[in-house]
C-alpha positions in Angstrom: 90.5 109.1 126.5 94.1 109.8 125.4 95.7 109.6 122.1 97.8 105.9 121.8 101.1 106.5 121.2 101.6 103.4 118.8 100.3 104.0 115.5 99.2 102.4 112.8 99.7 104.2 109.2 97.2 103.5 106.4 98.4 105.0 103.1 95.6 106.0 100.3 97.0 107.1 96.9 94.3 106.8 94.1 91.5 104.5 96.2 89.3 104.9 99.3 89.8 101.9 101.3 87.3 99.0 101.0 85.4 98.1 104.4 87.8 95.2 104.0 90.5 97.3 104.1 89.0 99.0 107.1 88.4 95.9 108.8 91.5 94.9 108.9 92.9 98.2 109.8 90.7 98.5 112.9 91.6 94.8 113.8 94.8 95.6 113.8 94.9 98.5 115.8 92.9 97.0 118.3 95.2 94.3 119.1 98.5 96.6 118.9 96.5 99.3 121.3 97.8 101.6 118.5 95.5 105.0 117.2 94.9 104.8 113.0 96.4 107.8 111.0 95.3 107.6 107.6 97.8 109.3 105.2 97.2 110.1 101.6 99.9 110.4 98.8 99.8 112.7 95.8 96.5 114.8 95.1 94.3 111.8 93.6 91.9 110.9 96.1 89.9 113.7 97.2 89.8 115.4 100.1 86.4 114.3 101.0 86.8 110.4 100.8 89.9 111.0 103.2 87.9 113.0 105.6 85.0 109.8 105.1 87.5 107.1 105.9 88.1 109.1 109.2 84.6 109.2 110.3 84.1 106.0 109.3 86.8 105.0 111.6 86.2 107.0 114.1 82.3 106.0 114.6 83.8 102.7 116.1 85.7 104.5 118.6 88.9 104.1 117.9 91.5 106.7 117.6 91.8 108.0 114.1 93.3 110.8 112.3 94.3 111.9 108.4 97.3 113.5 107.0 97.4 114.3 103.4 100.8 114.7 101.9 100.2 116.2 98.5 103.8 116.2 97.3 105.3 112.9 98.2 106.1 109.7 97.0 106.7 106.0 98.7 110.4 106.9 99.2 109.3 110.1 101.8 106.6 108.0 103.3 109.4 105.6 104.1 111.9 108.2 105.5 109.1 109.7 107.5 107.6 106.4 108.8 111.4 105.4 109.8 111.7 108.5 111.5 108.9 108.4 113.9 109.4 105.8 116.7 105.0 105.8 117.6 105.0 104.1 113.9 103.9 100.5 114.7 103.4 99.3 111.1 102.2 100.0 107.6 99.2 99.2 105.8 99.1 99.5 101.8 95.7 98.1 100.8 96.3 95.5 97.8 95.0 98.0 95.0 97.1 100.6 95.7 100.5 98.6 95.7 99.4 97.2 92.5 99.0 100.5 91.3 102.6 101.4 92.2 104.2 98.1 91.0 102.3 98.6 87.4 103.5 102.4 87.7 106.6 101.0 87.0 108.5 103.9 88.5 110.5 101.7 91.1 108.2 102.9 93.9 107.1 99.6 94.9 110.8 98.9 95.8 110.9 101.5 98.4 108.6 99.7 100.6 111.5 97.1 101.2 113.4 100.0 103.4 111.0 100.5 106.1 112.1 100.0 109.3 108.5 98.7 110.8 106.0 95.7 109.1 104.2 96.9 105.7 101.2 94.5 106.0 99.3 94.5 102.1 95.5 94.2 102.5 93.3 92.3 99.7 89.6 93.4 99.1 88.5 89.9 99.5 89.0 87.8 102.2 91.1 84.7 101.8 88.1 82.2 101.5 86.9 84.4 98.6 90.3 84.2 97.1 90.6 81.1 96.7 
């Protein structure tokens, strides 16, 4: 089977993703026909719930790969993501764009430049929301 070209980036700063998260991720590239690339910011989620996610992922057959970037912040995610053209959209999962918008660092603002869809994903579903 080769790689999809479309992808879809799930970014992990301090938090593995909840099998909501996950869920929704796969879902999502299953419609779109897109591979998942999992890509974690800064140094605070180890190494070895990154490489987890990916299995997890990739045990339901779908395309899935990890990149950490150790040294970057949302504004070089956004340039990088705008850069590549395979970039179908991105997924922040809802505790880890709290944790940037109570950061209060102005990272949370940088998400407005991307050029693709940033799609935030709760842990509950909206039933249990409400």
């Amino acid at each position: 089977m080769s790689e999809p070209y479309r992808k879809v980036l799930l970014v992990l700063i301090e938090h593995a993703p909840s099998p909501r998260v996950l869920d929704a991720a796969c879902a999502l590239c299953g419609r779109l026909g897109a591979g998942l690339e999992v890509v974690r910011l800064g140094v605070r989620l180890p190494e070895d719930l990154l490489a987890a996610t990916v299995k997890e992922v990739a045990r339901s057959g779908l395309s899935c790969s990890a990149v950490a970037k150790p040294d970057w912040e949302a504004a070089d995610l956004v340039e990088w993501a705008n850069g590549r053209a395979c970039v179908a959209t991105v997924m922040l999962p809802a505790l880890e764009h709290e944790a940037l918008s109570e950061a209060g660092h102005g990272e949370a603002e940088q998400w407005r430049r991307l050029s693709c869809p940033l799609v935030v994903v709760g842990r509950e579903s909206i039933d249990e929301q409400m």
